[in-house]
N, C-alpha and C positions, 0 to 999 in steps of 0.2 A: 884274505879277500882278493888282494891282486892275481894270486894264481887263479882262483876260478875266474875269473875276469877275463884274463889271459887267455884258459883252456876255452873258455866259452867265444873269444872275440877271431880263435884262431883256427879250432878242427875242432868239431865232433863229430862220433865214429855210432853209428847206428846199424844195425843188418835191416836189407832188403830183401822181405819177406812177403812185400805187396801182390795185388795184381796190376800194378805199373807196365804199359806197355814201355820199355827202353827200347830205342833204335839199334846200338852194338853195331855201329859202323866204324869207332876208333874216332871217332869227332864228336865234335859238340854242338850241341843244339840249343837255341833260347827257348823257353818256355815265357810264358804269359798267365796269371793268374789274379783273380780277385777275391783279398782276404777281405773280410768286414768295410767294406765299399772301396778298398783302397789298390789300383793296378801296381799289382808285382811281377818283378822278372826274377827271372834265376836262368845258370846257365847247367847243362847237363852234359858230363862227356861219360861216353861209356866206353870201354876196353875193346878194343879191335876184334878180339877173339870173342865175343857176347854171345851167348849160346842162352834163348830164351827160357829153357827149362832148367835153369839152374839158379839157385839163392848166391847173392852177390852182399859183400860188405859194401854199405853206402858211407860215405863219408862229405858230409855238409863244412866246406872250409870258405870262413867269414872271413872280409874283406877288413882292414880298419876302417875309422873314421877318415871320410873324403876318398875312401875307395870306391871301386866299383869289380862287378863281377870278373868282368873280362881281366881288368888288373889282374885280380890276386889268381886268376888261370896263369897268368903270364909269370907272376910274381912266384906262386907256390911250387910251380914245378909237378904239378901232382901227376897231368896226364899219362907221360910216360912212365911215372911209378904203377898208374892203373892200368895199365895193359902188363905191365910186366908180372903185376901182383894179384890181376882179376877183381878189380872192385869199378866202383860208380863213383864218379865224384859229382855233388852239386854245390855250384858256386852262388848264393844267390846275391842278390844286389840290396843292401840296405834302403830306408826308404828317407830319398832324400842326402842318401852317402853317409847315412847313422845307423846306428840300432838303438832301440829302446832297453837300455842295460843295466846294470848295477850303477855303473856312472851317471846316472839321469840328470840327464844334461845333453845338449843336440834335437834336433826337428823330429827324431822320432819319437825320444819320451815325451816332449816337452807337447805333441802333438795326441800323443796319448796310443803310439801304433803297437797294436799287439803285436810284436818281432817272434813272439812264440808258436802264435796260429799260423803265422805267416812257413817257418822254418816247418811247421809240421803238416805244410801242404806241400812244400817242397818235395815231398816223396811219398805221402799219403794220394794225392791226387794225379 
């Protein structure tokens, strides 16, 4: 149980297959979004070289508990892998600096926040 915990509180790896407008400027951008009445952010960097007509691996890398997006941009290290490697990375911010997890326990289970609706507008919308 601790490794999916783990894999789940650290990267998951999705393809970007949407009709997602991404910018592809090599920077990042915050988004703004409202899952089940609740405002969420996430942060979006896309690969410098971003060429609209092409499918891109997205990869969604969660913050811990008491993080926040911008940290784990800073902490993971990923942008420069994503230019080097052609993929999306979306960082998004837990709600309240938790997630609603296997560990339940923290302001977002204990609040009842669907973390899943949430993650799956992070690239669906």
């Amino acid at each position: 149980m601790k490794s999916r915990i783990l894999f789940i509180l650290l990267i998951g790896v999705l393809i970007c297959s949407c009709d997602k407008e991404w910018k592809g400027d090599g920077d990042e951008e915050k988004q703004r979004i409202t899952v089940d009445g609740e405002k969420r952010t996430y942060r979006v960097y896309t690969p410098a070289n971003y060429d609209a007509s092409k499918e891109y691996p997205l990869i969604l890398t969660l913050h811990g508990r008491f993080g926040t997006a911008k940290g784990m941009d800073k902490f993971s290290g990923m942008n420069p892998i994503a230019d080097e490697k052609e993929f999306i990375v979306v960082y998004p911010d837990g709600y309240k600096r938790s997630w609603a997890d296997d560990r339940q326990f923290g302001p977002a289970f204990e609040d009842g926040i669907d973390d899943y609706a949430f993650l799956m507008h992070c690239w669906i919308n």
